[in-house]
N, C-alpha and C positions, 0 to 999 in steps of 0.2 A: 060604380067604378070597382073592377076586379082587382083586389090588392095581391101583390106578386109574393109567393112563398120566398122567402131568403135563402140563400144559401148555408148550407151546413155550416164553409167555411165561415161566413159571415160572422153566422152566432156564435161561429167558436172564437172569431177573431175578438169579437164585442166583450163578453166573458173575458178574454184574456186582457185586453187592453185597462179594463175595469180595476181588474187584479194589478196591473202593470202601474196605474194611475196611483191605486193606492199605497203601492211599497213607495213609487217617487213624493208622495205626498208625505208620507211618514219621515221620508228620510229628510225630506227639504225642512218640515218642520226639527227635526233633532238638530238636523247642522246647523241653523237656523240663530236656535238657543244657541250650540255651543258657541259660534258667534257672534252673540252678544245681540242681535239685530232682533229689529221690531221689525212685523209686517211690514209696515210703513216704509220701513229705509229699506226691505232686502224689494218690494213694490220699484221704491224709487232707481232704484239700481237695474232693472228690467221694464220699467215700463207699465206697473202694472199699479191699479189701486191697494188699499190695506186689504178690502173685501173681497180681489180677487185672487192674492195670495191666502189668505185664509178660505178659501174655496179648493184651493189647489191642496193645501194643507187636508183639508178632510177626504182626500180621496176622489175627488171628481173630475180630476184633469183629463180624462181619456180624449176627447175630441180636443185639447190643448196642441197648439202646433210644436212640432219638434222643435221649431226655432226658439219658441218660448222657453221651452226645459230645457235645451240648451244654454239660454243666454241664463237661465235658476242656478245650475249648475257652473256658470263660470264665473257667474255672483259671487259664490257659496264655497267658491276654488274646489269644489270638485268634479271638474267635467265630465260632461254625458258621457258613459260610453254605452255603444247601439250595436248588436249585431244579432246576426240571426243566430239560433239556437245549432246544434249537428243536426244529421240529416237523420228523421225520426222515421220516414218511410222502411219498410220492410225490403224494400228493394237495395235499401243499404247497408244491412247487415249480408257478412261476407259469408254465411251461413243460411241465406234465407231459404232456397231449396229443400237444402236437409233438412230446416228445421219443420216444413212445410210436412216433409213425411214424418218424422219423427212427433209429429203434432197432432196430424192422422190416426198410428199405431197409438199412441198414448189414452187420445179418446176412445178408441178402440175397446183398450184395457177396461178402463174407464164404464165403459157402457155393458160390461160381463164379468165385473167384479175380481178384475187379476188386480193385484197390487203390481205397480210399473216403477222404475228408475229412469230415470234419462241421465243419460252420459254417466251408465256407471263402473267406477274404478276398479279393476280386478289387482290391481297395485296399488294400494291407498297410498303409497308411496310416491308412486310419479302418475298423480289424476290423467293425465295426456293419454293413456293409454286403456280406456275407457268403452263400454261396450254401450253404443249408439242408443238400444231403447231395452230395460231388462224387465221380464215381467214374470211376477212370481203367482203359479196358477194352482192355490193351495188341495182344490179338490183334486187334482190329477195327481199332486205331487211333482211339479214340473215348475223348472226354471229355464224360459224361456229367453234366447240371446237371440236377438233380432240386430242386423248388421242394413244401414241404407244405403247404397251408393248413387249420389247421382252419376257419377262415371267413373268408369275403373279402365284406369291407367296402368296396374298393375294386377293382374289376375295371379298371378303367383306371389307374390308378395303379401298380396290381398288375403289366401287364402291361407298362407303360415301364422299373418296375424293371426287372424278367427281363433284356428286351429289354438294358437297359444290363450287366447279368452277362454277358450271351449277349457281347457285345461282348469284354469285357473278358475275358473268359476265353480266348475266340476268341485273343487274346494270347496268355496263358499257353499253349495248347497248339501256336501255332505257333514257340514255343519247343523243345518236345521234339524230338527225337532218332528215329525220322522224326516230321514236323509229326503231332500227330491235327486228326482234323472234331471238331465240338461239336456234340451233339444236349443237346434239351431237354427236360424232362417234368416237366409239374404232377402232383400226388398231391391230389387233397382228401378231404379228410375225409370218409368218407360216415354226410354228416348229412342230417334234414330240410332244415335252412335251406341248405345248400350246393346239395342238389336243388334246391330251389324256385328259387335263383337261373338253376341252369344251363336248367332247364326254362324258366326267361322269357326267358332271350336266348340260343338255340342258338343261331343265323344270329352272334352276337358269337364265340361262341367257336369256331365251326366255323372263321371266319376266322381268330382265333390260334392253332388249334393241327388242322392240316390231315394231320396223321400219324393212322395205325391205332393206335386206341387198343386195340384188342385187341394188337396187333404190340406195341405200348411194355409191357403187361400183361408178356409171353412175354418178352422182352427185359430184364426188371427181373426177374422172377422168375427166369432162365436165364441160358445163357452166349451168346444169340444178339447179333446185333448188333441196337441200336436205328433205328427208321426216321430217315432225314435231316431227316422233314420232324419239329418239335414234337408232341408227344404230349399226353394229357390222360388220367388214369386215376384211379376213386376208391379210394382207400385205406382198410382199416376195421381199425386197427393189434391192435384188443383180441384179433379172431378171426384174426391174422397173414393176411390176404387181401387180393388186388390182383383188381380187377373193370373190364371197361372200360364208358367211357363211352358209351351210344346217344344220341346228341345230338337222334335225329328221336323218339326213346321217351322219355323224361325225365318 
C-alpha cells in the first residue's frame, strides 16, 4: 500500500497544534492550582477522568475537541478565546511589490560585496523620507541611490524628490573616508502602465536620466562601477531580472 506524502500544511498545522496543546495544558494546570481544584473535581466539572486531565495537563491535548477546551476553560472561568492569527501571506503586506524588488537589488549587492541599506534616511529626522535601496560600492568609491517604483503617478514630483536624496546624500558621502561620488538609478516595474507612461514622454526622461541604461543594467547586476551620469532600467522582480530601457523603442 502506497502511503500518501502529507501536505506541507499538514505538518505545519500538527507542529503548531502540538505547541498550541501545550501552552493550553500549562495554563489549565496553573489556573487549575490557583483554584484550589484537583484533577479530580476540575475532571468532574467537564466530563473527564483524573487521568485525562492530567493528560491534557502534560501537553498532549492537540487532537482534544474544541468543545472539550472550551467547556476546561469555563470550568476554570477563563473562557477560550479562538481566532485566527493576521494575515501572514506576502500578498498582505501593503508593500509587497516594492519589497519584491527592493529584495532583488539587495541580493544583488549581496552577491558583489557592496554594503546595502534599505530604506535609507537622508533625514534621520523624519525616516519617511528615505532612499528605497542604498549601496555603498567601496572599490569605486561610489554610493549608489537606487529609487523602485512599481508606478509613477507622479513623474515630476517623483523627480524633484530623487533629486533632493541625490543632494542630501551627496552629504552623507562626502563624509566618508576617502569622499565617494553618488550615482543614481530608477528601477521601474516592468508593467504595462509604467511602459505606456515611458513610451509617451521619452524626450522627459531622456532628459532626467542621460546614463547607459544598459551600463546601470551591468553595474547593478555586477561588481562594475556605475556610470556618473543617472541611470533608468526596468526591473521585473518575480523572474530576478534587470533589462534596460530603449527610450527611442518603448
Amino acid at each position: 500500500m502506497v502511503r500518501r506524502k502529507r501536505a506541507p500544511a499538514v505538518i505545519a498545522g500538527a507542529r503548531e497544534a502540538r505547541a498550541i496543546a501545550a501552552v493550553l495544558g500549562r495554563e489549565t494546570k496553573s489556573t487549575r492550582r490557583q483554584r484550589r481544584l484537583t484533577q479530580t473535581e476540575l475532571g468532574r466539572r467537564v466530563g473527564l477522568s483524573q487521568s485525562e486531565i492530567s493528560y491534557l495537563e502534560c501537553g498532549h491535548g492537540e487532537a482534544t475537541s474544541l468543545a472539550t477546551w472550551t467547556a476546561i476553560g469555563m470550568a476554570l472561568g477563563r473562557p477560550l478565546s479562538v481566532a485566527f492569527s493576521r494575515d501572514i501571506s506576502v500578498s498582505a503586506l501593503l508593500d509587497a511589490g516594492h519589497l519584491d524588488a527592493q529584495e532583488f537589488v539587495l541580493r544583488l549587492a549581496a552577491a558583489h560585496g557592496r554594503t546595502a541599506r534599505f530604506e535609507l534616511p537622508t533625514r534621520p529626522a523624519n525616516p519617511s523620507l528615505s532612499i528605497d535601496v542604498c549601496l555603498r560600492d567601496r572599490r569605486h568609491r561610489v554610493l549608489i541611490l537606487i529609487e523602485v517604483w512599481n508606478r509613477l503617478d507622479d513623474v515630476g514630483n517623483a523627480a524633484r524628490t530623487t533629486q533632493r536624496k541625490v543632494v542630501e546624500a551627496s552629504e552623507l558621502a562626502a563624509a566618508h573616508d576617502p569622499p565617494d561620488r553618488v550615482a543614481m538609478c530608477w528601477l521601474l516595474v516592468d508593467t504595462a502602465a509604467n511602459r505606456e507612461i515611458v513610451r509617451r514622454y521619452p524626450a522627459v526622461f531622456r532628459a532626467m536620466f542621460n546614463g547607459s541604461s544598459q551600463a546601470w543594467v551591468r553595474a547593478i547586476s555586477s561588481d562594475s562601477a556605475p556610470p556618473a551620469q543617472s541611470g533608468l532600467a526596468w526591473i521585473d522582480p518575480r523572474n530576478s531580472r534587470l533589462t534596460e530601457i530603449r527610450l527611442g523603442t518603448i
